[in-house]
Each structure stands twice: as C-alpha cells, then as structure tokens.
C-alpha positions as YAML, in Angstrom:
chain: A
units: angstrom
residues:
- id: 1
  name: UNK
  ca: [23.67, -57.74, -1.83]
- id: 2
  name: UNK
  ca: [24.97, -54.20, -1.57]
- id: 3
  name: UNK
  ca: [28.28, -53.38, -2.37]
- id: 4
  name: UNK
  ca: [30.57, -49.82, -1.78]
- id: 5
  name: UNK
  ca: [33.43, -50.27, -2.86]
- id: 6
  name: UNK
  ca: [35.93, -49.22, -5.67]
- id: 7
  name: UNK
  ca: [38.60, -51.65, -6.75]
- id: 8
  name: UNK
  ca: [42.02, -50.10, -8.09]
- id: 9
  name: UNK
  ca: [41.94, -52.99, -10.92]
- id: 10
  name: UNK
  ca: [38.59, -52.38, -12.43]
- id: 11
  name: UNK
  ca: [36.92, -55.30, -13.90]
- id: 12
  name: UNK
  ca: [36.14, -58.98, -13.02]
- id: 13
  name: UNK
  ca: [38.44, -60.52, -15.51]
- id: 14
  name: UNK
  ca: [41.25, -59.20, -14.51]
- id: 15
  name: UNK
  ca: [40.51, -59.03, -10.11]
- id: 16
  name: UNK
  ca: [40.34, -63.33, -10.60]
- id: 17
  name: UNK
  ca: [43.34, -63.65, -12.94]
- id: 18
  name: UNK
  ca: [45.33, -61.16, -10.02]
- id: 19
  name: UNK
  ca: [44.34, -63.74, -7.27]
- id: 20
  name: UNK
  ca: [45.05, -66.43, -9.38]
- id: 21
  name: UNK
  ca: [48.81, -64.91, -9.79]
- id: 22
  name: UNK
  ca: [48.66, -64.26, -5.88]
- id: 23
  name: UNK
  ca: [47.59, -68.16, -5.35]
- id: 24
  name: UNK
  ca: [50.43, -69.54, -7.62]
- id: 25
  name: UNK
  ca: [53.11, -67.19, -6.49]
- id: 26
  name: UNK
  ca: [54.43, -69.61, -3.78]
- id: 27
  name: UNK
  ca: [53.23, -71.40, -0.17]
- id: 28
  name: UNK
  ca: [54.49, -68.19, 1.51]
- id: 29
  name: UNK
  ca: [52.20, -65.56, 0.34]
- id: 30
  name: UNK
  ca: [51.84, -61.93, 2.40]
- id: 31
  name: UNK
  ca: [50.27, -59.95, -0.05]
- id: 32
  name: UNK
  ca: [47.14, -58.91, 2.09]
- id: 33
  name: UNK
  ca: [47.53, -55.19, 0.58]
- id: 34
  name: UNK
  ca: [47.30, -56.35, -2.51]
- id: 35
  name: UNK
  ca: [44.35, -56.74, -5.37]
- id: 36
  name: UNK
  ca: [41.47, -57.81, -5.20]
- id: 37
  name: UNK
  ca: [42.04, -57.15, -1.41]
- id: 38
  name: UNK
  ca: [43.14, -52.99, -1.94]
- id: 39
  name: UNK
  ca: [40.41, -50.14, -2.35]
- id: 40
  name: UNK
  ca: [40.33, -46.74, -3.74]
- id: 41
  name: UNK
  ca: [38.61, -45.49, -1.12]
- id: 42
  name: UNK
  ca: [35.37, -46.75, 0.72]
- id: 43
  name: UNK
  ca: [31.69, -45.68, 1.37]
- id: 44
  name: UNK
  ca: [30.17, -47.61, 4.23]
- id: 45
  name: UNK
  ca: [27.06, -49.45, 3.20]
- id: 46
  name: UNK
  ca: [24.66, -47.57, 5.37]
- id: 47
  name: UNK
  ca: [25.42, -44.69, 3.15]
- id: 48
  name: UNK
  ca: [23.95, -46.49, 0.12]
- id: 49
  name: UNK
  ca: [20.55, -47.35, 1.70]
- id: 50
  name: UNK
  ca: [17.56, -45.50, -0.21]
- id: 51
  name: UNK
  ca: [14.92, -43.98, 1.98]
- id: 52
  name: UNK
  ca: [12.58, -46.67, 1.02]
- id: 53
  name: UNK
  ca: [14.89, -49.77, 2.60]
- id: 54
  name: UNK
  ca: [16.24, -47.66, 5.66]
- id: 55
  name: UNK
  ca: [12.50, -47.19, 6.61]
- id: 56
  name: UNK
  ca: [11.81, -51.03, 5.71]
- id: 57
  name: UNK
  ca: [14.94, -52.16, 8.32]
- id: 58
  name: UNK
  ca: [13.22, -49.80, 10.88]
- id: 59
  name: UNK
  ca: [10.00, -51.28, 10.63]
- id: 60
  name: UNK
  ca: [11.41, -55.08, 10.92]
- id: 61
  name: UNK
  ca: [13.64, -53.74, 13.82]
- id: 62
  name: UNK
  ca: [10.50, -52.44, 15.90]
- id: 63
  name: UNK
  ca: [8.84, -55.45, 15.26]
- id: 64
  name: UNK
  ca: [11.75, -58.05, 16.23]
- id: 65
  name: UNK
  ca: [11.42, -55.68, 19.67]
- id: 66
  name: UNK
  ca: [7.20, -56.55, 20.62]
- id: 67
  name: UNK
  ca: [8.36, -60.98, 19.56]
- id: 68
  name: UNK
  ca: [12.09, -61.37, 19.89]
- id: 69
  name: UNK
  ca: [13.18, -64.07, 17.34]
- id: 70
  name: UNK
  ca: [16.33, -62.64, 15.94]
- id: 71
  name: UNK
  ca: [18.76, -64.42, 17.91]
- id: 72
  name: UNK
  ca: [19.48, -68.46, 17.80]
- id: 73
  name: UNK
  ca: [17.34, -68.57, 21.07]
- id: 74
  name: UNK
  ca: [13.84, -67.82, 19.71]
- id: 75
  name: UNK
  ca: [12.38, -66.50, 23.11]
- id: 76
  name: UNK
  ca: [9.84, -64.72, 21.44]
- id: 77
  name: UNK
  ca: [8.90, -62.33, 24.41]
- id: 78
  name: UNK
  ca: [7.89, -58.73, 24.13]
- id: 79
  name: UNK
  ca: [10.87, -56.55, 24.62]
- id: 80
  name: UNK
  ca: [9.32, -53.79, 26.01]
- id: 81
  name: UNK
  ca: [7.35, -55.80, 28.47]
- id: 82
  name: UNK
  ca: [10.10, -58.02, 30.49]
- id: 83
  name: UNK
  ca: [13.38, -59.97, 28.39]
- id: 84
  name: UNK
  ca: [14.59, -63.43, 27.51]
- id: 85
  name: UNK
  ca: [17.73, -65.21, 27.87]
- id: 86
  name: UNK
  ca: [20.01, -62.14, 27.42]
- id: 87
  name: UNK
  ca: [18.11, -60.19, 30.07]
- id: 88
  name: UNK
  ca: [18.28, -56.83, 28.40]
- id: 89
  name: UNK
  ca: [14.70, -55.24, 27.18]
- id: 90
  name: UNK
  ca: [13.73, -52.28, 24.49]
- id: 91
  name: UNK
  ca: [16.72, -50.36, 25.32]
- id: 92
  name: UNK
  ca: [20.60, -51.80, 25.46]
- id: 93
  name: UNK
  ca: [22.93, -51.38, 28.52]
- id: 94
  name: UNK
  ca: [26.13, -50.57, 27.33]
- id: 95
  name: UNK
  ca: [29.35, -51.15, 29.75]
- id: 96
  name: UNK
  ca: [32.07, -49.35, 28.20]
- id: 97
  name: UNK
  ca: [32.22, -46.86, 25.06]
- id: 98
  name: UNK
  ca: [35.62, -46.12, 24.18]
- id: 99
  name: UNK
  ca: [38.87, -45.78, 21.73]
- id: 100
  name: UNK
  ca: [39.92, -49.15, 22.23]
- id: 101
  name: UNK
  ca: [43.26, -50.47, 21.10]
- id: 102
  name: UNK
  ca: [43.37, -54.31, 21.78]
- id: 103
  name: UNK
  ca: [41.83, -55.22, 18.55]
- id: 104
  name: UNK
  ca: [43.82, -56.02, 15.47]
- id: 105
  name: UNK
  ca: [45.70, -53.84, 14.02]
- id: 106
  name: UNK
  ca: [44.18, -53.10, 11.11]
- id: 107
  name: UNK
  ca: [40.77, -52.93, 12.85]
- id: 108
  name: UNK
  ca: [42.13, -50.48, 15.64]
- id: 109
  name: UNK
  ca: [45.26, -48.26, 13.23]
- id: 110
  name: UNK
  ca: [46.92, -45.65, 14.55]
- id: 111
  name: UNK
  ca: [43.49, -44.05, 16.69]
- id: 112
  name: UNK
  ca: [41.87, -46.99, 18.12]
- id: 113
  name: UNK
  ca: [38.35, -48.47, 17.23]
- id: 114
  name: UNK
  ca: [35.46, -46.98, 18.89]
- id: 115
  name: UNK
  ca: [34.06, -49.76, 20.57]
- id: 116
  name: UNK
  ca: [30.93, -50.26, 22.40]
- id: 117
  name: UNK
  ca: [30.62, -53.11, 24.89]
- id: 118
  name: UNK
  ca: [27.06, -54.53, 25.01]
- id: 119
  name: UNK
  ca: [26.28, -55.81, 28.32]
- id: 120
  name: UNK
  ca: [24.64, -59.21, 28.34]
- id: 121
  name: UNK
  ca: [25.35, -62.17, 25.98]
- id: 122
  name: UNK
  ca: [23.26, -64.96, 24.11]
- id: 123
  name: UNK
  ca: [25.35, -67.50, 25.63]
- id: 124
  name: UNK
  ca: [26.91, -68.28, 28.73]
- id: 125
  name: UNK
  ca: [30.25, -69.57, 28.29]
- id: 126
  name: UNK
  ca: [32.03, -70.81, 31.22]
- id: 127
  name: UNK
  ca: [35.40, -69.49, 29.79]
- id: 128
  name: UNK
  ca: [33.97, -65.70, 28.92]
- id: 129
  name: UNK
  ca: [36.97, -63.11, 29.70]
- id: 130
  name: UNK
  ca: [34.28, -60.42, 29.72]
- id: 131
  name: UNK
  ca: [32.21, -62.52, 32.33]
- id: 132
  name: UNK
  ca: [31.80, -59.52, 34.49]
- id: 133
  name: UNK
  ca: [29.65, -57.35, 31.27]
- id: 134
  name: UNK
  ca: [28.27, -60.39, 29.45]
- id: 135
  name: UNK
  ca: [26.93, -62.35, 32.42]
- id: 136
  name: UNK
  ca: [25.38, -59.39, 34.55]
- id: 137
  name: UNK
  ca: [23.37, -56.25, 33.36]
- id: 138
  name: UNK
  ca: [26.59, -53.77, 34.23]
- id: 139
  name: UNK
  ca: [26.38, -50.35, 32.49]
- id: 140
  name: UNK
  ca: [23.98, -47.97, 31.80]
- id: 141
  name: UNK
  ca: [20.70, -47.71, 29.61]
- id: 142
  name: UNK
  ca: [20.75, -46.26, 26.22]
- id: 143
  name: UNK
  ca: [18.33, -45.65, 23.23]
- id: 144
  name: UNK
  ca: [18.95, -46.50, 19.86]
- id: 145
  name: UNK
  ca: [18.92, -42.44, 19.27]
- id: 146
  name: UNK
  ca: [21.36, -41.91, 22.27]
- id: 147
  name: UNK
  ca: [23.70, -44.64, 20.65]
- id: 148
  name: UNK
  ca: [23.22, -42.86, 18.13]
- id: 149
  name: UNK
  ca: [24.91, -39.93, 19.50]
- id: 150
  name: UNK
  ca: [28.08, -42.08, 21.13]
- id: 151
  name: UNK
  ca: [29.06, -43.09, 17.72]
- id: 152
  name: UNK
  ca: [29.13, -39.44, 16.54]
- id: 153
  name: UNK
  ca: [30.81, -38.57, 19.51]
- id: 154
  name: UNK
  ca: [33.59, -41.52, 18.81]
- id: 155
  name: UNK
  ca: [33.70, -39.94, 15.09]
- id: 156
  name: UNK
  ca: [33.92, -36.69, 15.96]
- id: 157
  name: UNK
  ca: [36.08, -36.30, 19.54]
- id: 158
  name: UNK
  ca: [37.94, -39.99, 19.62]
- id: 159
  name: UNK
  ca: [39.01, -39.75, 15.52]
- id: 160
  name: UNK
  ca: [38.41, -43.68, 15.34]
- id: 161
  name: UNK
  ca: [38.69, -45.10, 12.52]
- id: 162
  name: UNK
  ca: [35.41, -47.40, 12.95]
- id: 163
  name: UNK
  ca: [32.55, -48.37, 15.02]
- id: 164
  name: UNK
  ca: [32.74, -51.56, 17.12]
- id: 165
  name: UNK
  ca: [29.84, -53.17, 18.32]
- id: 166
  name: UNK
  ca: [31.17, -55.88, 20.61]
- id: 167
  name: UNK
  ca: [28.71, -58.63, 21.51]
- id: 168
  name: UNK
  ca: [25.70, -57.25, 19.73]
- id: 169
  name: UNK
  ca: [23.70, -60.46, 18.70]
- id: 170
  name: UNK
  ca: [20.87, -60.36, 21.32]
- id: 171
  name: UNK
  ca: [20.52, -56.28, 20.69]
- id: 172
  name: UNK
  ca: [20.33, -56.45, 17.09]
- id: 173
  name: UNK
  ca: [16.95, -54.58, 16.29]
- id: 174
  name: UNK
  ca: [18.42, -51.82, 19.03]
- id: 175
  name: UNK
  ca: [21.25, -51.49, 16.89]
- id: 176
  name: UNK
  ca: [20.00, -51.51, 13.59]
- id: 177
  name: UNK
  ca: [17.92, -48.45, 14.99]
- id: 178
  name: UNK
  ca: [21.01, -46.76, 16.19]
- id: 179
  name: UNK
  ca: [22.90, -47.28, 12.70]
- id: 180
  name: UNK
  ca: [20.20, -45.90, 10.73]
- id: 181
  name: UNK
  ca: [19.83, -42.83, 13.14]
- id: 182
  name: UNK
  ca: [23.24, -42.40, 13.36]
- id: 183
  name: UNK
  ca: [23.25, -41.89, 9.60]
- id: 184
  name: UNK
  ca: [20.54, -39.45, 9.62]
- id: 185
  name: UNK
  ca: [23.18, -37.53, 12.21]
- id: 186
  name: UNK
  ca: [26.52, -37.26, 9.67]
- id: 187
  name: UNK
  ca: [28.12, -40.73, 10.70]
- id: 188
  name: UNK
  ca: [30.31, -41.34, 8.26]
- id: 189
  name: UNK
  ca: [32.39, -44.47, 9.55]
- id: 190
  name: UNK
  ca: [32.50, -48.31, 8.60]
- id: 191
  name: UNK
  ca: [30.81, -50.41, 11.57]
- id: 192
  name: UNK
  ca: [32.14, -53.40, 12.89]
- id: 193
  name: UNK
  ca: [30.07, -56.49, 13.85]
- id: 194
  name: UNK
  ca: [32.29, -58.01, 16.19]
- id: 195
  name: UNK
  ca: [30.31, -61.33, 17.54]
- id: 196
  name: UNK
  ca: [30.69, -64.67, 18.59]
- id: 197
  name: UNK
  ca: [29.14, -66.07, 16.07]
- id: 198
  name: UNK
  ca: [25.91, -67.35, 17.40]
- id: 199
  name: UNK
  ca: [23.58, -65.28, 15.26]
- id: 200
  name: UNK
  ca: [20.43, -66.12, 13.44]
- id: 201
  name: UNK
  ca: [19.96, -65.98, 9.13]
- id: 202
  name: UNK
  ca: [17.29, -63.42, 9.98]
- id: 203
  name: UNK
  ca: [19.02, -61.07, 12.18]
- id: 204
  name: UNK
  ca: [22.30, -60.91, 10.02]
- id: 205
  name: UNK
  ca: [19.15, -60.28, 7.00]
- id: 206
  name: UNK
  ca: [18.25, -57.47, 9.04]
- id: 207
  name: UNK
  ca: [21.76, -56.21, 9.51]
- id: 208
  name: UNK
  ca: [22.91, -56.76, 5.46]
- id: 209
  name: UNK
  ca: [23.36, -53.33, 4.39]
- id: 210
  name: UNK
  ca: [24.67, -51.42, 8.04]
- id: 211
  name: UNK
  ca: [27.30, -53.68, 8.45]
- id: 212
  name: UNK
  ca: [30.89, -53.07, 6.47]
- id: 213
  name: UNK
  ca: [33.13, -55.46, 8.54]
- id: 214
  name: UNK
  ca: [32.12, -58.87, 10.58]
- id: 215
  name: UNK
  ca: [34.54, -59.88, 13.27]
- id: 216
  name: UNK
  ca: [33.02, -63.29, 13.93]
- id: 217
  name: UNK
  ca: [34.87, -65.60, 16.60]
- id: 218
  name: UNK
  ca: [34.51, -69.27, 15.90]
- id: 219
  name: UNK
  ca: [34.82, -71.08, 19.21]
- id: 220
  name: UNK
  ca: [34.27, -74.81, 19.13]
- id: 221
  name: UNK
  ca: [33.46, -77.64, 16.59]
- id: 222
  name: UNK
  ca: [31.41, -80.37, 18.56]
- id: 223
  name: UNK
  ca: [28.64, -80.18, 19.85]
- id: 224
  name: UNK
  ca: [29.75, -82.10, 23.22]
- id: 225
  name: UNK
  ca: [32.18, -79.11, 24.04]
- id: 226
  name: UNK
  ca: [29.17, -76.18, 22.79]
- id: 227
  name: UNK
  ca: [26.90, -77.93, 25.50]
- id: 228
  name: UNK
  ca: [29.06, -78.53, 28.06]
- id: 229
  name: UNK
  ca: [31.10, -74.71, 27.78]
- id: 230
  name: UNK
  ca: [29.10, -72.60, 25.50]
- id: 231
  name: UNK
  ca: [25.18, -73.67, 27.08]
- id: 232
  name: UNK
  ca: [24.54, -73.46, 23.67]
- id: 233
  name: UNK
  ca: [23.26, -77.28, 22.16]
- id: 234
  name: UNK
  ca: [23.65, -76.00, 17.98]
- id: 235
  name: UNK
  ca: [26.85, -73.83, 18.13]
- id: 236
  name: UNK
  ca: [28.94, -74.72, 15.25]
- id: 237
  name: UNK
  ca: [25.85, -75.51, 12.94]
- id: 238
  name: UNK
  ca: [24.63, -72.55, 13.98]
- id: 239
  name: UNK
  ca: [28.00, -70.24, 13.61]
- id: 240
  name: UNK
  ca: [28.69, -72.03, 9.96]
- id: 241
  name: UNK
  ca: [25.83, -70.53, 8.23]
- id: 242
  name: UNK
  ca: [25.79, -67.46, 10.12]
- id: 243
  name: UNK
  ca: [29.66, -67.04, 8.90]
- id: 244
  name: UNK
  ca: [28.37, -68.21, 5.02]
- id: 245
  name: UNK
  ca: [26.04, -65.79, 5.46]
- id: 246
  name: UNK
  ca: [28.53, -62.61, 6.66]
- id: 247
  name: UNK
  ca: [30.81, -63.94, 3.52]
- id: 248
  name: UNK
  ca: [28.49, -63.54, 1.18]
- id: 249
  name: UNK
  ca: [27.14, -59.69, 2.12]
- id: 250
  name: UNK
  ca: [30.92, -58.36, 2.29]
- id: 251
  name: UNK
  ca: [33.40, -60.80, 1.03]
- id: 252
  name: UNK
  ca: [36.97, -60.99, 2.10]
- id: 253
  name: UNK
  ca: [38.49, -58.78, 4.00]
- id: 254
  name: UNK
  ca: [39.66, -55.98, 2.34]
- id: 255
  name: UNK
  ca: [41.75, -52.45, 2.97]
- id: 256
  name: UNK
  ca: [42.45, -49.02, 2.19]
- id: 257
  name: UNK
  ca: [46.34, -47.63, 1.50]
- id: 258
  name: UNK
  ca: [46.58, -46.81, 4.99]
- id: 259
  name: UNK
  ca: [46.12, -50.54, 6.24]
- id: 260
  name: UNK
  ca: [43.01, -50.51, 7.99]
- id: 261
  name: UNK
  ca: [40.27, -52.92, 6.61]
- id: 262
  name: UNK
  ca: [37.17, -51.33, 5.69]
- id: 263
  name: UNK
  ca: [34.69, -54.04, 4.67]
- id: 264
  name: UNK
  ca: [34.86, -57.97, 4.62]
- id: 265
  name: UNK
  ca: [35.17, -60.57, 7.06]
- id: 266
  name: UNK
  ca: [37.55, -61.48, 9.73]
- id: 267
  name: UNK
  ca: [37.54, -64.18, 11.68]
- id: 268
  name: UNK
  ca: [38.52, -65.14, 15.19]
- id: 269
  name: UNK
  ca: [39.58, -68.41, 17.15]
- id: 270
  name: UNK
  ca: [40.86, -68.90, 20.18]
- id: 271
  name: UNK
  ca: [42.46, -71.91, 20.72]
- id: 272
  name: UNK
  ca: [41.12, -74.00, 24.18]
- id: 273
  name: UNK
  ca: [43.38, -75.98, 26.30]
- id: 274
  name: UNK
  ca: [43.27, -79.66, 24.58]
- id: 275
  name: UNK
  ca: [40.94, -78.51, 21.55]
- id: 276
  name: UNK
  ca: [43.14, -77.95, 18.90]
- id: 277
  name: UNK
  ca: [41.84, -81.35, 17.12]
- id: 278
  name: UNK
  ca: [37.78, -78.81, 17.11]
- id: 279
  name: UNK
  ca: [40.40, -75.62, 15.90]
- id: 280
  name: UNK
  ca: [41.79, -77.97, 13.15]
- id: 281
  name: UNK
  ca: [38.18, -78.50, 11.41]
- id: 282
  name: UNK
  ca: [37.33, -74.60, 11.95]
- id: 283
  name: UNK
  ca: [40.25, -74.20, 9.92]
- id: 284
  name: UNK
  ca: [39.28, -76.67, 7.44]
- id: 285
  name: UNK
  ca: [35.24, -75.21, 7.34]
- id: 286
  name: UNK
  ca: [36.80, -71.52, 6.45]
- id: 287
  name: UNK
  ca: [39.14, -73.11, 3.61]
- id: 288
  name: UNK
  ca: [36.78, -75.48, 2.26]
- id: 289
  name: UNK
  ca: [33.20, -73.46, 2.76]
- id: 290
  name: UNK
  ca: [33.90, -70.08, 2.97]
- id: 291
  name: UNK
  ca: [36.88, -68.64, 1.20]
- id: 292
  name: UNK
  ca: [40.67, -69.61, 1.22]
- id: 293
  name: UNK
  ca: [40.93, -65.92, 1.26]
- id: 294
  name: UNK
  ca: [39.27, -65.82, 4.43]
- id: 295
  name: UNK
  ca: [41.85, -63.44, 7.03]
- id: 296
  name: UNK
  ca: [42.05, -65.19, 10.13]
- id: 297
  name: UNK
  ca: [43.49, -64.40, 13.55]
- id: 298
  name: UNK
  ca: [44.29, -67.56, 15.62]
- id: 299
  name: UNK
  ca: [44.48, -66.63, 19.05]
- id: 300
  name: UNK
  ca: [46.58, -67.56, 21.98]
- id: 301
  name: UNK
  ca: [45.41, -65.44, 24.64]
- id: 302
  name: UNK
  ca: [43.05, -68.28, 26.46]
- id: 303
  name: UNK
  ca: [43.32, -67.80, 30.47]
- id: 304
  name: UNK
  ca: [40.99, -69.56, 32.81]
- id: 305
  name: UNK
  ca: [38.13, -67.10, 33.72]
- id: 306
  name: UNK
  ca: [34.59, -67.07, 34.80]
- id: 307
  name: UNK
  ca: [33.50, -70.31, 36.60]
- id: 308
  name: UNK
  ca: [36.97, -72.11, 35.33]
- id: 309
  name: UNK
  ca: [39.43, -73.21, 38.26]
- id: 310
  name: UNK
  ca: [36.15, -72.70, 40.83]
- id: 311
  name: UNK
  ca: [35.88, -75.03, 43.80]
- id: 312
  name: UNK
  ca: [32.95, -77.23, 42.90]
- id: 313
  name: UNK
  ca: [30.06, -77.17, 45.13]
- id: 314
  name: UNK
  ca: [30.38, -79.91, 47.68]
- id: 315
  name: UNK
  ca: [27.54, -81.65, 49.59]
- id: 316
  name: UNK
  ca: [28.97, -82.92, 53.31]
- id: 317
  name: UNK
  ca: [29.23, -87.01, 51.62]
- id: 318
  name: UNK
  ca: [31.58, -85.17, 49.07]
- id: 319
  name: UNK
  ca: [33.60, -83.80, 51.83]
- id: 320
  name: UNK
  ca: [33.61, -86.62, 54.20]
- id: 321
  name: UNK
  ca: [34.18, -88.91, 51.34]
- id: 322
  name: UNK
  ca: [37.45, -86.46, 49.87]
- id: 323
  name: UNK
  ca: [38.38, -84.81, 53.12]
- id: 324
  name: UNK
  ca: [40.69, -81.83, 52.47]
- id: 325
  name: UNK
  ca: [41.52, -82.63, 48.82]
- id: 326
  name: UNK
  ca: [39.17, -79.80, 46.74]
- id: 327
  name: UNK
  ca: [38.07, -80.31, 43.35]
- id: 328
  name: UNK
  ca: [37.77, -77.17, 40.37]
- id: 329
  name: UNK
  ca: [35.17, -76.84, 37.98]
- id: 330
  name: UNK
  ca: [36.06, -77.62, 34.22]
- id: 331
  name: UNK
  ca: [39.64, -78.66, 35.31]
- id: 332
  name: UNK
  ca: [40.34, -79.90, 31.38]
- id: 333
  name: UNK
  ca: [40.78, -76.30, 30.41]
- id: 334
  name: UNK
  ca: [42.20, -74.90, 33.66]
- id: 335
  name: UNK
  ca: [45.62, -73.89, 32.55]
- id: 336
  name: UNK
  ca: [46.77, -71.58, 29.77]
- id: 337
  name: UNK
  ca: [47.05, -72.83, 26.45]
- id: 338
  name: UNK
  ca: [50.40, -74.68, 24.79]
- id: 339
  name: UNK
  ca: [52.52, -73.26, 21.65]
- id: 340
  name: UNK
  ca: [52.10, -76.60, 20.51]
- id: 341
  name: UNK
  ca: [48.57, -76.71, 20.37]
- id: 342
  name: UNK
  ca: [48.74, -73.39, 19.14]
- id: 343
  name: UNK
  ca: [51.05, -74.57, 16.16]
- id: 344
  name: UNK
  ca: [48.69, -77.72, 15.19]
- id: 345
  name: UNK
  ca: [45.83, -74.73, 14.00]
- id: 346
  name: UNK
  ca: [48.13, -72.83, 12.61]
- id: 347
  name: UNK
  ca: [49.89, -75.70, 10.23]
- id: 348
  name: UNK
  ca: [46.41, -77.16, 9.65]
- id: 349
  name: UNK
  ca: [45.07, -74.05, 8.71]
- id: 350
  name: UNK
  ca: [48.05, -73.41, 6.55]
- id: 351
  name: UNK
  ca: [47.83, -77.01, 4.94]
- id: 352
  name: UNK
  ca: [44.01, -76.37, 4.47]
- id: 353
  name: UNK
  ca: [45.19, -73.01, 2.27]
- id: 354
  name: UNK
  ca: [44.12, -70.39, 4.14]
- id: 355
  name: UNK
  ca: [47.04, -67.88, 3.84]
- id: 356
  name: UNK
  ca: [46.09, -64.23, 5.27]
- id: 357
  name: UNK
  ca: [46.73, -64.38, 9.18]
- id: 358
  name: UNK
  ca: [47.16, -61.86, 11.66]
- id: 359
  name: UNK
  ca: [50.38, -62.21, 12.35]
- id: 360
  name: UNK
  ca: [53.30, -59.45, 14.54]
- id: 361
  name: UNK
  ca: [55.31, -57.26, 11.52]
- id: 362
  name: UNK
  ca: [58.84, -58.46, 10.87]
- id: 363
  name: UNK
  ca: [59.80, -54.96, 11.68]
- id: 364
  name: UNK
  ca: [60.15, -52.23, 14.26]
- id: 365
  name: UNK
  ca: [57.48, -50.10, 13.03]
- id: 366
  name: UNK
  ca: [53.54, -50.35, 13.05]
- id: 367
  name: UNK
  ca: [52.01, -53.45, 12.92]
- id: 368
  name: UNK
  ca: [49.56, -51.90, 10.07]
...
C-alpha cells in the first residue's frame, strides 16, 4: 500500500495513544482537525509511482479496454469495438467539467472541487438525481490524454483544490490513463474517487496508488431494495468489500491546516423514504468493519426523481378496471424524506461509535 503523507506526531506509538485520548475524552467528540487525522503537508500518491508501476497500471488499463471486467458487471466486451451495460466505449463522455461547490466542505474549501461528471452509470437506479447524465450518453467525447488536459486546466485556471471524478466506476481503465498522463503534464492535485460504491476488487487494484480520497456513497442494505431500485442483484455485498478495500489503501480521512481533506475515505448515505431500518446497519458495517473513525455524511437531500412519482404504464383492463384513479411508479419512496428517519441513522450511527460527521459549523463563518 502506498502512503504520502507526513504526520505532525511522528511515530506509531504515540498517533494510537492520541486517538486513544481522543476516544476517551467524552461521547461528544469534534476533534476532526486533530492527530492522527492532521498532516504536515501532502503529496498525492500518483506522485510516488516509479516509472516501472506507472507503465505496469497502463498496460492493465489498455487491457481492461479490448475485455471489460473491471466493473461488478463482468460484460467482458471489447471497448473499442461496441460497449456493455454502461454504454460508453474506448473513450469517456464527460457532461460537465467544472469548479463545483455542492460537495462537502472540506472536499470543495474556499475554490470549489474540479469535478468531472462521467456520463453513463453501472447501475440504473430508479431514484438517480443525475438521471439525465447517468442514464443517457449526454456530453462530449474525450481521451484519456484530453482529460488529461481538463484537469490541468482545473489546476491551473479554476485554482481547485482537487480533482473529482464523479461516477467513474464503468470508465476506470480511461481514467487511470488520464491520471497517469496528467502526471506526466505537472498535475499536482489530490484526486477524488467519488462513486457509488459498486466497484470491483480489481478495478479499485488498478486504481490503488492514483487515488488520494474515496467518496463512496453507500445506498441500501438488502438485497430486496438493490434489485428492486438499484437493478443491481449484489449491491451491499458488493459495496462492503469495495469500501474495506478503499479503507485499507488510504485510511481515514484526514486534513491539512487549512481544512480540506487530502487523502482517506469519506463516506456517503442518503437516507430513502422508509429505509432508515437498511441506513441503521450501514452505520453499524462502517463502525464495526471498517473504522469507528470512518467520517461520514448522512444525507437528507432525497427528492423523488427519475422514474419515481411516474404514471405506471396501463393496459386498457387496467383502465377500465381503475377508471380515472392513476397509479405512480415506486410510490413507497415518492415523497421527501422525514427528520425522524433522518434522526434514527444519525443516533444509530452515533450509538454504533462512529463520531466524525459532516455536520453545519456552530458559527457564522466557513463551514471548513
């Protein structure tokens, strides 16, 4: 596992008796900016890659391209010939490339993250907010060398303070490419792997090393709910070792003085209309599997979107037999979320001992 970073508190001993002091100091602990979790300063892994393993990821990215197997769906077809379940082919189709500033704060700071929004997706969730990118092939075609050139561009014109590749799990040899070249061009900025999850062992092996920070978002629990609103039969299975497997390249999330994380991993969930009983064993998985430590945001923001709240299709029985009274599609989760629901994550996350959250500042300044 490759590691960058400098720790103000030097050696091993004294980082675990430091957490040790953080864990005993109380229930209420907010100490996010403090060791282990505070660096010096920060070299993004790419940087460390010898010649020798840069030109090994290439390799394994090109082939990944002629039989894609990276992501969870094994389609195995030839990229540059005709695509799989994600539609895309040799090159990515990117939707947006931007400052963005609706992340968290201490992924998007004072100057925004410079995001790039992958069109397509390896699932199709009926929920997706992004339908209109991740569902259709909007956007434009790009090499991995012209990518390449967008994240210099965010470095060098937008002053981000990372590189945000959003839904990137069925273009993973494309952007592996683009890292690496980008690299060769002077880019000098952590990258963030900002996913739902639904990755493969062998594509996050491929990514160990170009990666600093993993923004996973854990969705659902059973495997009911991943069928019926993810299309997606081994979600959670799937997004638990993938998760493991982001832990143990980066660790916990952890910043710089200024407040903005530079390497770890932070995860997401958004909380579904009558699922907070799926949100209370994510929270329980993170505590008990990956690391009380973990920094979590739980999310509230759930709208119905996509093919939630549609009329269903109706054959003429159905409307002779119902008349004038219409039915929706997924009508469970067609209404916004409840604080209540929202609360039961939150305390059982709390009661599981997770601690770091991503919570507003009890104060009128920056939320850094």
């Amino acid at each position: 596992m490759l590691s960058s970073s400098r720790v103000r508190f030097g050696s091993r001993a004294a980082i675990q008796s430091l957490t040790s002091l953080i864990r005993r100091s109380g229930s209420r602990r907010s100490l996010h900016l403090a060791p282990p979790f505070l660096l010096d300063d920060y070299i993004p892994r790419y940087q460390l890659l010898s010649e020798v393993e840069a030109s090994k990821k290439r390799s394994r990215a090109y082939a990944h391209l002629r039989n894609c197997n990276l992501c969870p769906r094994l389609c195995g077809v030839n990229r540059y010939e005709t695509t799989g379940m994600c539609l895309i082919g040799a090159n990515v189709k990117v939707n947006v490339i931007a400052p963005h500033f609706g992340e968290e704060p201490c992924i998007q700071g004072h100057n925004g993250s410079g995001s790039v929004f992958f069109s397509g997706c390896n699932l199709r969730c009926t929920f997706c907010q992004n339908h209109d990118i991740a569902h259709q092939r909007n956007g434009f075609d790009l090499t991995p060398e012209e990518l390449a050139q967008w994240y210099i561009k965010l470095q060098e014109v937008g002053h981000v303070h990372n590189i945000n590749l959003i839904t990137p799990e069925h273009v993973v040899p494309q952007v592996a490419l683009s890292i690496l070249a980008a690299r060769d061009m002077g880019l000098k900025l952590p990258i963030v792997y900002n996913t739902s999850a639904f990755d493969s062992l062998a594509s996050l092996e491929l990514m160990d090393g170009l990666v600093d920070i993993y923004l996973p978002d854990f969705k659902v629990w059973n495997k009911a709910t991943s069928q019926r609103l993810l299309k997606a039969d081994d979600y959670a299975s799937t997004a638990m070792e993938s998760i493991k497997a982001m832990h143990a390249q980066v660790g916990d999330l952890c910043f710089t003085p200024d407040g903005i994380a530079k390497k770890g991993v932070l995860v997401r969930h958004l909380v579904m209309p009558g699922k907070e009983a799926e949100g209370v064993e994510i929270m329980k998985f993170l505590a008990e599997k990956v690391s009380r430590d973990t920094f979590v945001n739980i999310m509230e923001q759930y709208r119905p979107d996509a093919h939630v709240g549609k009329p269903k299709r109706r054959t003429k029985k159905d409307a002779d037999q119902q008349g004038d009274q219409e039915e929706v599609r997924y009508a469970d989760i067609n209404r916004a979320v409840t604080q209540e629901e929202v609360s039961v994550v939150r305390k059982a996350a709390e009661a599981a001992g997770l601690w770091r959250f991503c919570d507003p500042p009890r104060h009128d300044g920056f939320a850094i």
